[in-house]
C-alpha positions as CSV (number, residue, x, y, z in Angstrom):
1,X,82.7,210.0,340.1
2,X,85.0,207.7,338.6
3,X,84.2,208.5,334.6
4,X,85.4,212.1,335.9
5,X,88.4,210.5,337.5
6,X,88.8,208.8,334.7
7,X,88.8,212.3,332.3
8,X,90.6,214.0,334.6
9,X,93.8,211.4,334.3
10,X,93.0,211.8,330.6
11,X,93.3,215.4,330.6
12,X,96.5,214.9,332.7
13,X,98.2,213.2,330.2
14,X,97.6,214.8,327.5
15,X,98.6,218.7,329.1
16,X,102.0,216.1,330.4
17,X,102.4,214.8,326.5
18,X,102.0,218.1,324.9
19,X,104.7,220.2,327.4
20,X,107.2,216.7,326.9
21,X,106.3,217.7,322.8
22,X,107.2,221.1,323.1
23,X,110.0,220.5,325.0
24,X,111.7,218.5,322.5
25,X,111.3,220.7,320.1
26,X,112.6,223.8,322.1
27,X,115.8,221.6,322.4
28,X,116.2,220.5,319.1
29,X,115.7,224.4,317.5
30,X,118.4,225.5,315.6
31,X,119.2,229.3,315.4
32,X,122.3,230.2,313.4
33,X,122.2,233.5,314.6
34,X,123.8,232.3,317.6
35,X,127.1,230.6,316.2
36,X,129.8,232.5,315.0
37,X,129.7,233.4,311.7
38,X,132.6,231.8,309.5
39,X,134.8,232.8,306.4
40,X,132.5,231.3,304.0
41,X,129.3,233.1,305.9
42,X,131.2,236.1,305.8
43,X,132.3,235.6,302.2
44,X,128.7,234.8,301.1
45,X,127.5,238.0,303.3
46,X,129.7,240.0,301.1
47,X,129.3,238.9,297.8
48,X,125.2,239.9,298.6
49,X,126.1,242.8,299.6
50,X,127.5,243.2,295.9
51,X,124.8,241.5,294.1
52,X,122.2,243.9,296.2
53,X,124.2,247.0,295.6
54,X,124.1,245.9,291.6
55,X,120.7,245.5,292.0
56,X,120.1,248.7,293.4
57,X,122.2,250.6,290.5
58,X,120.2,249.1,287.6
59,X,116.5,249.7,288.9
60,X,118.0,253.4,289.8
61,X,119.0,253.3,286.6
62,X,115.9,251.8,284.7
63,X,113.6,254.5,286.8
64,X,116.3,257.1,285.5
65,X,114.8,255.8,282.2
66,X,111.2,255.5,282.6
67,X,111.0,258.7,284.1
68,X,113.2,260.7,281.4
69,X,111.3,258.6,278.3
70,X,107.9,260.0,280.2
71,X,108.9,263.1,280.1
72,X,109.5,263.1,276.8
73,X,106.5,262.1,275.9
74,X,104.7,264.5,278.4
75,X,106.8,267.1,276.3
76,X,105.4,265.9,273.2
77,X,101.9,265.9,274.3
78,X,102.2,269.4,275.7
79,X,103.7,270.5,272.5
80,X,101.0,268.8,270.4
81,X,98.5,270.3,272.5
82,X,100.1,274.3,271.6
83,X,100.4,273.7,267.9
84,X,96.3,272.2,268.4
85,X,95.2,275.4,269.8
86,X,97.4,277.7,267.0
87,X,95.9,276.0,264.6
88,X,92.3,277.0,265.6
């Protein structure tokens, strides 16, 4: 009886030193999207905003691209493919 005594305070311990654990660290978290957000946040927030939208433009612009340079060379294989068959 008393090595299961002795487990059970073991056990105790343990489930007490893990919640204390977890406790402290639920109290030392840090979330900023609680605080306010400040001129430099809301600087930063747009100048993304600005990089992103760049962003956005130029891969628009580089499918605009790809897509008109595979055309063209769906164009040229369609036209290959009429003068092939004339020619037979």
């Amino acid at each position: 009886m008393k090595n299961n005594s002795k487990a059970m305070s073991a056990l105790c311990a343990a489930l007490i030193a893990g919640s204390m654990t977890t406790l402290a660290v639920a109290q030392t978290t840090h979330d900023p999207a609680t605080e306010p957000m400040t001129h430099a946040d809301s600087k930063a927030a747009k100048a993304q905003a600005k990089a992103d939208k760049k962003a956005d433009i130029a891969q628009a612009k580089a499918d605009k691209k790809k897509a008109d340079a595979q055309a063209d060379a769906d164009k040229a294989n369609a036209d290959a493919k009429v003068k092939d068959a004339k020619s037979q």
